[in-house]
PAPAMAR-898031 format. One line per 8 residues: their letters; for each residue x, y, z of N, C-alpha, C. Coordinates in steps of 0.05 Angstrom, whole numbers. Example, Ala and Ser with C-alpha at 12.3 -4.5 7.8 and 13.67 -1.06 7.14 Angstrom:
<sites>
AS	264:-114:156:246:-90:156:264:-66:156 | 257:-45:142:273:-21:143:258:1:157
</sites>
This chain:
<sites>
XXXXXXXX	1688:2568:1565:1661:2574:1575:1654:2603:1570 | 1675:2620:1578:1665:2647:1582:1662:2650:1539 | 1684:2648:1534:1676:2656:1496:1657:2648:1486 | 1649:2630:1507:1621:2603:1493:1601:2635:1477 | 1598:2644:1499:1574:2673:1476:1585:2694:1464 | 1607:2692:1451:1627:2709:1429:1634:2686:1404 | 1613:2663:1407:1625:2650:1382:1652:2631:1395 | 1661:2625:1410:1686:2610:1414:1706:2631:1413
XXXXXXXX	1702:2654:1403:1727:2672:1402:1718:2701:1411 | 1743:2704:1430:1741:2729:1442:1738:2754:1434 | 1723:2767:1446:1725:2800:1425:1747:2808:1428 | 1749:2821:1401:1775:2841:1399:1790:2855:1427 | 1762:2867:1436:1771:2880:1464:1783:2870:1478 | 1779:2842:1484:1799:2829:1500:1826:2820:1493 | 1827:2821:1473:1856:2809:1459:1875:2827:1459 | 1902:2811:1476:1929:2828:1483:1947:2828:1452
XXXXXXXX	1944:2810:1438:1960:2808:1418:1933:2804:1393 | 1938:2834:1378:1916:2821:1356:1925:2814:1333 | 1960:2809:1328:1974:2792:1305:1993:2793:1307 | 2005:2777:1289:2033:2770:1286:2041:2762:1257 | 2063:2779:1252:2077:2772:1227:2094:2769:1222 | 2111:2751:1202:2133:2751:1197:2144:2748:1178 | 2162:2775:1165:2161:2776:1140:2191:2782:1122 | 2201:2775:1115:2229:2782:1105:2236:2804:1092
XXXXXXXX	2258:2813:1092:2264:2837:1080:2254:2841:1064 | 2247:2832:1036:2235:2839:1008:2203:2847:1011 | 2189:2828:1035:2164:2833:1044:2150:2814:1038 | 2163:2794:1032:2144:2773:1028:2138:2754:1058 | 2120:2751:1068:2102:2735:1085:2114:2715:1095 | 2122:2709:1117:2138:2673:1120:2112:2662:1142 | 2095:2681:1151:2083:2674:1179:2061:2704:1176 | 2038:2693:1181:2016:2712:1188:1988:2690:1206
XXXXXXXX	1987:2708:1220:1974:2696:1239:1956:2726:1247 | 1928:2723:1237:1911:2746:1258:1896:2732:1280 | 1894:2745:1303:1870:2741:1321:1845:2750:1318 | 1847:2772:1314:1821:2793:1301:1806:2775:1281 | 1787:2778:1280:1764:2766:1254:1765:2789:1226 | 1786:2778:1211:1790:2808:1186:1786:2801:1167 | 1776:2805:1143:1772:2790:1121:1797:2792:1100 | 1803:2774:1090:1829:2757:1078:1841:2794:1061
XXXXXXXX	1827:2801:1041:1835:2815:1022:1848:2851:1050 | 1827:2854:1075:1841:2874:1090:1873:2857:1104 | 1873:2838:1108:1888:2821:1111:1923:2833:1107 | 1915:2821:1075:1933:2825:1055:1945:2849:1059 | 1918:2876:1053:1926:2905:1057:1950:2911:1081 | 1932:2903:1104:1951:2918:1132:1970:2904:1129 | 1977:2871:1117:2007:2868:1120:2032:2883:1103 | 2009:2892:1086:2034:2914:1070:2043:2937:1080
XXXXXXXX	2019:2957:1094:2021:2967:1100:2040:2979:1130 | 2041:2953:1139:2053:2947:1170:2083:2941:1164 | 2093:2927:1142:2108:2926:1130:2120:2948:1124 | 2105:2967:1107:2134:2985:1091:2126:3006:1120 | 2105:3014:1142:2121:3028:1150:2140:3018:1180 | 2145:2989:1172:2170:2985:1189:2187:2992:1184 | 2187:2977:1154:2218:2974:1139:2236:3009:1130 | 2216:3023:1136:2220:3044:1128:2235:3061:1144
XXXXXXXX	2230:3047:1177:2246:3066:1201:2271:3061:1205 | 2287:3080:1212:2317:3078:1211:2319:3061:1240 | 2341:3045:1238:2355:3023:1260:2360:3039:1287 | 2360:3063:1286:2369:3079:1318:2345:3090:1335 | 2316:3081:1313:2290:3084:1325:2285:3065:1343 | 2265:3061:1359:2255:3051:1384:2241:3034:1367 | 2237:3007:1373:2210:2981:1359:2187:2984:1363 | 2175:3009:1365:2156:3005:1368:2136:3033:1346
XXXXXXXX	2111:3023:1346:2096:3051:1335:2071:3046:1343 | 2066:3072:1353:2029:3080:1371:2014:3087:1338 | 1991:3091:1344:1971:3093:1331:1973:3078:1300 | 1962:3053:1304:1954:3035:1284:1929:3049:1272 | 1921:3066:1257:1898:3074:1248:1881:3058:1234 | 1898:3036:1209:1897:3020:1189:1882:2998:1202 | 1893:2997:1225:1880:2967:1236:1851:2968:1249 | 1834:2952:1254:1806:2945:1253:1809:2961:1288
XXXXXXXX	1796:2979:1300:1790:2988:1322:1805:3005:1333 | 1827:3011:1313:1851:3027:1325:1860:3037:1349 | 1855:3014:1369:1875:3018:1395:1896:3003:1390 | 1913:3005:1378:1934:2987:1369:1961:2991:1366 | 1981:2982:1369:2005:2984:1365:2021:2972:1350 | 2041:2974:1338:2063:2949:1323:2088:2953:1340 | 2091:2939:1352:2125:2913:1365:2132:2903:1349 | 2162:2916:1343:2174:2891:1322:2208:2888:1326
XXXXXXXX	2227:2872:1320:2244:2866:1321:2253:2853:1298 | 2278:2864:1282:2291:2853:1254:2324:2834:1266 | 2320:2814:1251:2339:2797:1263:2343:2790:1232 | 2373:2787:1227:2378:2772:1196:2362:2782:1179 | 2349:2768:1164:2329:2764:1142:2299:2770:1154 | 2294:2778:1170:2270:2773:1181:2259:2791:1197 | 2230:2802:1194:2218:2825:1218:2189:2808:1230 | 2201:2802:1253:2174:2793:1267:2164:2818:1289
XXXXXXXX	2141:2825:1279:2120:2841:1282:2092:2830:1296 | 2092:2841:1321:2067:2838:1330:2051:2867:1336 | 2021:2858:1319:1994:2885:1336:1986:2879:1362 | 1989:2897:1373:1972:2888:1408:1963:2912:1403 | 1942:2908:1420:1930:2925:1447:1949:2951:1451 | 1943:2975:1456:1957:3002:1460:1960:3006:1492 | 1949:2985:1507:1958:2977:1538:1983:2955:1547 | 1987:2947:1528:2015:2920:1518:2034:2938:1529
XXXXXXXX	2058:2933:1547:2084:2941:1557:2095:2933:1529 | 2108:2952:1520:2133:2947:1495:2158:2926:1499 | 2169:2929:1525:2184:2916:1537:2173:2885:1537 | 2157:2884:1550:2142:2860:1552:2143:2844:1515 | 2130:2857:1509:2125:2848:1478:2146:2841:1462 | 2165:2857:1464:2194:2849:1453:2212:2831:1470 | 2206:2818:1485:2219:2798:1510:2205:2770:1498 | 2179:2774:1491:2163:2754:1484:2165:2745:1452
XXXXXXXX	2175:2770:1438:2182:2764:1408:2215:2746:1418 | 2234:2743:1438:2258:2748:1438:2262:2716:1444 | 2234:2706:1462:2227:2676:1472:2224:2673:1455 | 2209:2675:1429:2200:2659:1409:2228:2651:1391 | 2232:2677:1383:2255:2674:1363:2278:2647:1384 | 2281:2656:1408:2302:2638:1415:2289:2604:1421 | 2264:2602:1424:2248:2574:1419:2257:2566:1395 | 2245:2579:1371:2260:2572:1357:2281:2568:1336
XXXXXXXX	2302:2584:1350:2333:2575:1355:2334:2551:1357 | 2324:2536:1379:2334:2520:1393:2323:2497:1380 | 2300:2500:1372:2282:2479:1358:2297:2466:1324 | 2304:2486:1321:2317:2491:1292:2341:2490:1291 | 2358:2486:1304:2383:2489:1309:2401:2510:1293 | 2395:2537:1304:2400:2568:1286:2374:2568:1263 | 2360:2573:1269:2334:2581:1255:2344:2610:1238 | 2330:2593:1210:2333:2613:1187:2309:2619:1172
XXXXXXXX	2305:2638:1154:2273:2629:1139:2273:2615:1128 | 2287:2585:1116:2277:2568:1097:2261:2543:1117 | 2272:2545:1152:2260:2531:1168:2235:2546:1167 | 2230:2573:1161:2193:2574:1165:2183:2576:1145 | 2195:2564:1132:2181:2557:1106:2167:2535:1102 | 2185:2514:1106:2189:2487:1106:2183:2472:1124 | 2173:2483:1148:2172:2473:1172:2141:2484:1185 | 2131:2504:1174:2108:2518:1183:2090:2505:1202
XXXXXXXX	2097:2483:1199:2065:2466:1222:2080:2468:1245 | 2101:2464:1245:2119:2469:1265:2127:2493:1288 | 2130:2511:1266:2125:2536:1273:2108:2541:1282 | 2078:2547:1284:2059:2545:1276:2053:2537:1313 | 2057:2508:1314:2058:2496:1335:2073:2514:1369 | 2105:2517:1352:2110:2535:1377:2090:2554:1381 | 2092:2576:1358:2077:2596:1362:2055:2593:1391 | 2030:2572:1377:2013:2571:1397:2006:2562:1421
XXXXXXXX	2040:2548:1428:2054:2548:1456:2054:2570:1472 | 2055:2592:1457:2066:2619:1466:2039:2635:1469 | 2030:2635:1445:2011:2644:1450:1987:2637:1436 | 1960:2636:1451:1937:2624:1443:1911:2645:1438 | 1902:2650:1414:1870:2666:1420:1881:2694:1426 | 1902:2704:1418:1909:2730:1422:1926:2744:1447 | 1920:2718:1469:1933:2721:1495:1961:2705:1504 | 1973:2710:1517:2001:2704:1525:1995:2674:1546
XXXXXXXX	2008:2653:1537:1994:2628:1551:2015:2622:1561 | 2041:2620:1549:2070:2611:1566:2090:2628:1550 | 2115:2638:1576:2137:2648:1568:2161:2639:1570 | 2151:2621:1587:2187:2600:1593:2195:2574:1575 | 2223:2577:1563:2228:2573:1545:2229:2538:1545 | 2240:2530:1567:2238:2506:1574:2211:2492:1574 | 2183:2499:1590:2162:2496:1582:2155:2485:1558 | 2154:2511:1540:2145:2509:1511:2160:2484:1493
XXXXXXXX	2185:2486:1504:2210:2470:1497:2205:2438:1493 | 2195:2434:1536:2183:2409:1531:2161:2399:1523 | 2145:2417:1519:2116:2418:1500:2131:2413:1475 | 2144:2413:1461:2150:2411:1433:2163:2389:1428 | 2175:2374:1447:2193:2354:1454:2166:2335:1454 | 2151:2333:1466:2128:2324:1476:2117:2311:1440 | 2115:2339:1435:2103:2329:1398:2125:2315:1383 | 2141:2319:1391:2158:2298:1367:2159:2267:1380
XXXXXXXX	2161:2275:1401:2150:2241:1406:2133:2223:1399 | 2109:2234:1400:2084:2224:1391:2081:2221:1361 | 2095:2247:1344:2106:2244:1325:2122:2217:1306 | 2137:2219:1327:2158:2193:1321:2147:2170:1327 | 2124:2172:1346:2121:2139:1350:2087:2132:1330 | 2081:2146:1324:2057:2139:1299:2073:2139:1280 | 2094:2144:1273:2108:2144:1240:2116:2110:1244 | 2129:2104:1274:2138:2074:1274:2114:2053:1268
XXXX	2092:2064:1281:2069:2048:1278:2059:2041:1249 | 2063:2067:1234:2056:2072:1201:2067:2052:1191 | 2091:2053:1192:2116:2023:1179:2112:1998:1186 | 2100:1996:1216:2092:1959:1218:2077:1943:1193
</sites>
């Protein structure tokens, strides 16, 4: 109701999380997701740019970096965490607890762990609707909707059910 006069989507201003990325060591893309309204080709730009200057900070730095300049309204931050093959990166809001944000990258990754049984990048490759799906368990429209892992868990449990029982129907 309330977005009804923002177009269905909330202003920027309000949005705790204005993206999420996820991108492998080389820098290629496995997961991009903006909230912000950005057009495709600035898109492209800030993921490079968010990219090399992650990849660029030494391992004994803190996950985080203030002043997003690059990004559309620059109150912004990048949260990120490198696991294996992989840097999942989120922009929020420059009022986002860091702590917070990296607890919430830590649910995801371990969702899906669990979902995947040891989640690697060829599962977000290959699996993206899926992904995709947790993700917006977690989070919806830029805002934090659920953090408990079980929750989301049985939300996902939920879809493969329904899943599984239209595929049976398909075969009658």
């Amino acid at each position: 109701f309330f977005f009804a006069f923002f177009g269905g989507v909330p202003p920027s201003s309000l949005l705790m999380i204005k993206g999420i990325l996820i991108i492998n060591n080389h820098g290629k893309p496995r997961l991009l997701k903006f909230y912000d309204i950005i057009p495709y080709a600035l898109q492209q730009q800030l993921t490079g740019e968010i990219f090399r200057a992650v990849v660029k900070r030494s391992e004994e730095v803190c996950n985080f970096l203030e002043g997003v300049d690059s990004w559309p309204g620059h109150d912004s931050k990048i949260i990120y965490r490198h696991y294996a093959t992989l840097y999942f990166i989120l922009i929020v809001d420059s009022s986002e607890s860091e702590l917070g944000i990296l607890d919430l990258i830590q649910v995801f990754v371990e969702t899906l762990d669990r979902c995947f049984e040891n989640v690697c990048e060829l599962d977000l490759i290959f699996h993206s609707d899926k992904v995709h799906y947790i993700l917006d368990e977690i989070i919806m429209g830029g805002m934090v909707v659920e953090t408990n892992k079980e929750e989301i868990l049985r939300a996902i449990d939920g879809l493969n059910k329904v899943t599984s029982s239209q595929r049976g129907l398909g075969s009658s």
